[in-house]
C-alpha positions as CSV (number, residue, x, y, z in Angstrom):
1,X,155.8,138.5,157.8
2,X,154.9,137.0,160.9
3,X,151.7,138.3,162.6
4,X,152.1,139.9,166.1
5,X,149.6,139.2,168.5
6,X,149.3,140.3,172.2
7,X,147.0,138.2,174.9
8,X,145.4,139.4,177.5
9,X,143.8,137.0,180.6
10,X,141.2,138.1,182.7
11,X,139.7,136.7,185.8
12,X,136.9,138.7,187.5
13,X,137.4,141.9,184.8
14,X,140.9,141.7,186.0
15,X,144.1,141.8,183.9
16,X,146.1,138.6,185.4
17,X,148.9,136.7,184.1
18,X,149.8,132.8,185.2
19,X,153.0,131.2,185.3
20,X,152.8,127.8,183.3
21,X,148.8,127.7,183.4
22,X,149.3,127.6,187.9
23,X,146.0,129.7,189.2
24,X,148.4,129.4,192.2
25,X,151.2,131.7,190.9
26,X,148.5,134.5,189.3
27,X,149.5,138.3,189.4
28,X,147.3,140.9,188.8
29,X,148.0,143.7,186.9
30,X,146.9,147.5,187.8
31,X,145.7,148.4,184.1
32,X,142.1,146.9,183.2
33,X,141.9,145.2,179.8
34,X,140.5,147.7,178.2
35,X,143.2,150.2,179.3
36,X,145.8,147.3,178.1
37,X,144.2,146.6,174.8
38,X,143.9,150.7,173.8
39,X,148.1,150.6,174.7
40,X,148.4,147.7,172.0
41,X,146.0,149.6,169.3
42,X,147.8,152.6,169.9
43,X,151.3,151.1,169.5
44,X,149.4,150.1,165.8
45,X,148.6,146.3,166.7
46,X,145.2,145.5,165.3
47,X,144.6,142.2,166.9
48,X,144.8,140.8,170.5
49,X,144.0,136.8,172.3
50,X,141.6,137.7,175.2
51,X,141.8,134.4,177.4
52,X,138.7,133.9,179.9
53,X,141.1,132.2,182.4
54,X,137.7,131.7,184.8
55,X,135.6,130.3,181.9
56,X,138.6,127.9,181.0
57,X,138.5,126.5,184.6
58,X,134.7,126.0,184.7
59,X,134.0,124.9,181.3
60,X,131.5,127.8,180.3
61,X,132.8,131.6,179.3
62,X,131.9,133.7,181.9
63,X,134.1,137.3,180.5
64,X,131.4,138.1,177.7
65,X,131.4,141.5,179.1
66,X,134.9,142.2,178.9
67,X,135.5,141.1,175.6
68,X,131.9,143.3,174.5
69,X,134.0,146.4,176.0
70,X,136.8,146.0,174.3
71,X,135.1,145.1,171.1
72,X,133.5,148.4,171.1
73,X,135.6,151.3,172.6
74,X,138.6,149.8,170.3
75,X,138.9,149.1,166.8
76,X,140.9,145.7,167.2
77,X,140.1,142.0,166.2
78,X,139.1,140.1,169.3
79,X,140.3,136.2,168.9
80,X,138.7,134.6,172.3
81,X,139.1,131.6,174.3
82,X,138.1,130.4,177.5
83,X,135.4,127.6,178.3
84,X,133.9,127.4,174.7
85,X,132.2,124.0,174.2
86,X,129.3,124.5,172.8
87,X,128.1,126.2,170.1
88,X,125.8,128.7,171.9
89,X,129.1,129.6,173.9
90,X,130.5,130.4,170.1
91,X,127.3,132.0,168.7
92,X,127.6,133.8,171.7
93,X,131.5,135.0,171.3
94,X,130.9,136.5,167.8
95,X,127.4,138.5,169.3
96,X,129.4,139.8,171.5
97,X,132.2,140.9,169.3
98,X,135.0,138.5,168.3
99,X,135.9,138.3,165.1
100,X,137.5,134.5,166.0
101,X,137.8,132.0,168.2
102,X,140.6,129.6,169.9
103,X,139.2,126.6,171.6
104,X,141.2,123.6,172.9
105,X,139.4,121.5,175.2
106,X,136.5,120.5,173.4
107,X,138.9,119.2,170.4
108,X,139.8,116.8,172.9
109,X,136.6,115.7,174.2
110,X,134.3,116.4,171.4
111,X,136.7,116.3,167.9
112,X,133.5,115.5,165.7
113,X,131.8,118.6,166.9
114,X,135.1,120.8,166.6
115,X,135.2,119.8,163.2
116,X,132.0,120.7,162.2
117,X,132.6,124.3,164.0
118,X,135.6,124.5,161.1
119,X,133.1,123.9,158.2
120,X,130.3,125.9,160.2
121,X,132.1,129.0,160.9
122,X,134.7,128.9,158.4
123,X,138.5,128.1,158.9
124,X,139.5,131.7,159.2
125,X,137.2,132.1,162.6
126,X,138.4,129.0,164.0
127,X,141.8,128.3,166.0
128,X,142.2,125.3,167.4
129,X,144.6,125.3,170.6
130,X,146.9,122.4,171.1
131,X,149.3,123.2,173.9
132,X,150.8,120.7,175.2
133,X,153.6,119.7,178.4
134,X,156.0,117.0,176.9
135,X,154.1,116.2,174.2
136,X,150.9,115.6,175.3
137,X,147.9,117.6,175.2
138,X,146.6,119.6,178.8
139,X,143.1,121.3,178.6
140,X,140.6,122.7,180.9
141,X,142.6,126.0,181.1
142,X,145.8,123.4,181.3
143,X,144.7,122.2,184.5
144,X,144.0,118.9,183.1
145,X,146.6,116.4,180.9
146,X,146.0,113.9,179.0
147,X,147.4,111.1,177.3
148,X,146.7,112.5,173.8
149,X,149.9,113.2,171.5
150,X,150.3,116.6,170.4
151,X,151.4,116.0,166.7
152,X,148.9,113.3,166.4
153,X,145.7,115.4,167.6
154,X,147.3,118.4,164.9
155,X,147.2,115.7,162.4
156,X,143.5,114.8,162.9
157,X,142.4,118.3,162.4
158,X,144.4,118.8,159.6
159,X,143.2,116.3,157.8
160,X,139.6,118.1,158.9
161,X,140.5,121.5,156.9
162,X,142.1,123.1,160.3
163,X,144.2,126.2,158.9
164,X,145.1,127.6,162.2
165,X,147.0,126.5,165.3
166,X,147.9,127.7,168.4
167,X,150.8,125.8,170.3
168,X,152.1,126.6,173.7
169,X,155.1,124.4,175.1
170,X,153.4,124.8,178.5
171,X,157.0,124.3,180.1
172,X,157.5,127.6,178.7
173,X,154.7,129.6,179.8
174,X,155.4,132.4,181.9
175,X,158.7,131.8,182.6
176,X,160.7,134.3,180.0
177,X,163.1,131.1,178.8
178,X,162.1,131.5,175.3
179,X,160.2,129.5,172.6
180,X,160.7,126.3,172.2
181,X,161.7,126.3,168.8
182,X,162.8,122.7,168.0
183,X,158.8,122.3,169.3
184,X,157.7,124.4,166.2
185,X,159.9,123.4,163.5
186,X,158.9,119.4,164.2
187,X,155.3,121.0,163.2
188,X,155.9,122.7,160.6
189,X,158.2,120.4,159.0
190,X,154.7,117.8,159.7
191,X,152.5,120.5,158.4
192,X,154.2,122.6,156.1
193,X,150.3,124.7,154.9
194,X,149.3,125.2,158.5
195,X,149.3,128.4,159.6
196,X,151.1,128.1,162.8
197,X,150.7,130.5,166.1
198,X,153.8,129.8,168.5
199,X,152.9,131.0,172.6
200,X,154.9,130.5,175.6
201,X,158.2,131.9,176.9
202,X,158.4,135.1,174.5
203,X,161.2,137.5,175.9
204,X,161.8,139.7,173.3
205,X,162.1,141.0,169.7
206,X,165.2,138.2,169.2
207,X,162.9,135.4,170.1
208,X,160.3,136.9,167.8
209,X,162.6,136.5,164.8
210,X,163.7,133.7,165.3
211,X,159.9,132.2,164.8
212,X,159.5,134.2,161.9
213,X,162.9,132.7,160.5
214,X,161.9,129.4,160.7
215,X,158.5,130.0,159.3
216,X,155.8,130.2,162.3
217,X,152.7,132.3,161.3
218,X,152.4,134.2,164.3
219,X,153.3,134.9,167.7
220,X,151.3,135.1,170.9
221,X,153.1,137.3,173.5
222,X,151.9,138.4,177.4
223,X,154.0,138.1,180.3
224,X,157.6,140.0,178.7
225,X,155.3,142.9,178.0
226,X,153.7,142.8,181.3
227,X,157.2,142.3,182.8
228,X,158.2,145.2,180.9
229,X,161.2,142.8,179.0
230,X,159.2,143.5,175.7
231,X,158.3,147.1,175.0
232,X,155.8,148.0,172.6
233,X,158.4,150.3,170.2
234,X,160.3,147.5,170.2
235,X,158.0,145.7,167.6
236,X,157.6,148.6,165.7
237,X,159.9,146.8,163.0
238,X,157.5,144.4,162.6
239,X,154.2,146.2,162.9
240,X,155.2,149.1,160.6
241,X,155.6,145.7,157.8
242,X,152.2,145.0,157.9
243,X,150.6,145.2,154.4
């Protein structure tokens, strides 16, 4: 049963939403996080991805307060990303009330100490984001590329007890195309044990099965909801599964 998982960026206490990672082509939305993440525990969703766009871009979380309000007027399982590269910043997450992490960047630039934040936290607080734009890794809030290949940085951290991952085709992002797929099948036929969360160009509940058909973990969703493509009774199939 895949896991349904709805995301939620925030610049300035803001709801916003980027188009392929492009702090040029932002939109903000009228609804404050908060008001967004009661709609998603309400529909019976019990976990969301809040994304610190601004503490992506400057390498330091800055949205501690945000995620501290949703952690407390909701009974949901904050994952949070944004700017975490050190472990104060992730000391600092969990004090303030998520339940796990997704961090990206410093995987790149520090691997040793994202592998000890694996053994040091445990494997079930600790996702490791790898999204990538033809194959090779982007970070700093994907304003950055690299020339590191995607499947080879999964492999590393696989090899370092990793159990989760979060991919986005960055190609896809925003742009209501659909998933890439082919993308997530050449992973999990690499990594048939990883526990795979598949992000970018979600349009409905089709696209949604279609991951779950070909084994992906879970599923990241954000601009088709805010879009009003994907309607929350429209998961209801999958949510009312959940054991």
């Amino acid at each position: 049963m895949i896991k349904i998982i709805p995301s939620i960026s925030v610049i300035k206490g803001k709801t916003i939403r980027l188009q392929q990672g492009n702090f040029d082509k932002k939109r903000e939305y009228e609804a404050s996080p908060l008001d967004v993440a009661k709609q998603f525990e309400d529909a019976g969703l019990d976990t969301i991805h809040l994304v610190d766009l601004e503490g992506a871009q400057k390498g330091t979380p800055v949205n501690y307060d945000t995620l501290e309000l949703i952690a407390s007027y909701t009974d949901l399982k904050v994952n949070f990303s944004g700017g975490l590269h050190t472990d104060g910043d992730v000391t600092k997450a969990f004090e303030y009330g998520a339940v796990s992490i997704t961090a990206a960047t410093i995987a790149v630039l520090r691997p040793d100490l994202f592998a000890q934040w694996i053994i040091s936290y445990g494997r079930e607080k600790i996702i490791m984001g790898a999204d990538a734009l033809k194959g090779k890794i982007a970070i700093r809030g994907w304003q950055t590329s690299t020339k590191t290949d995607l499947i080879e940085h999964i492999d590393y951290f696989y090899r370092h007890s990793l159990k989760y991952v979060k991919t986005t085709d960055i190609a896809k992002d925003g742009i209501l195309e659909g998933p890439s797929i082919h993308l997530y099948e050449k992973i999990l036929e690499q990594f048939p044990d990883l526990k795979l969360f598949a992000s970018g160009g979600v349009r409905s509940v089709d696209d949604i099965q279609k991951l779950e058909d070909i084994g992906v973990y879970g599923v990241f969703f954000g601009k088709a909801f805010y879009e009003d493509r994907l309607k929350l009774k429209d998961l209801e199939k999958f949510i009312s599964r959940k054991v």
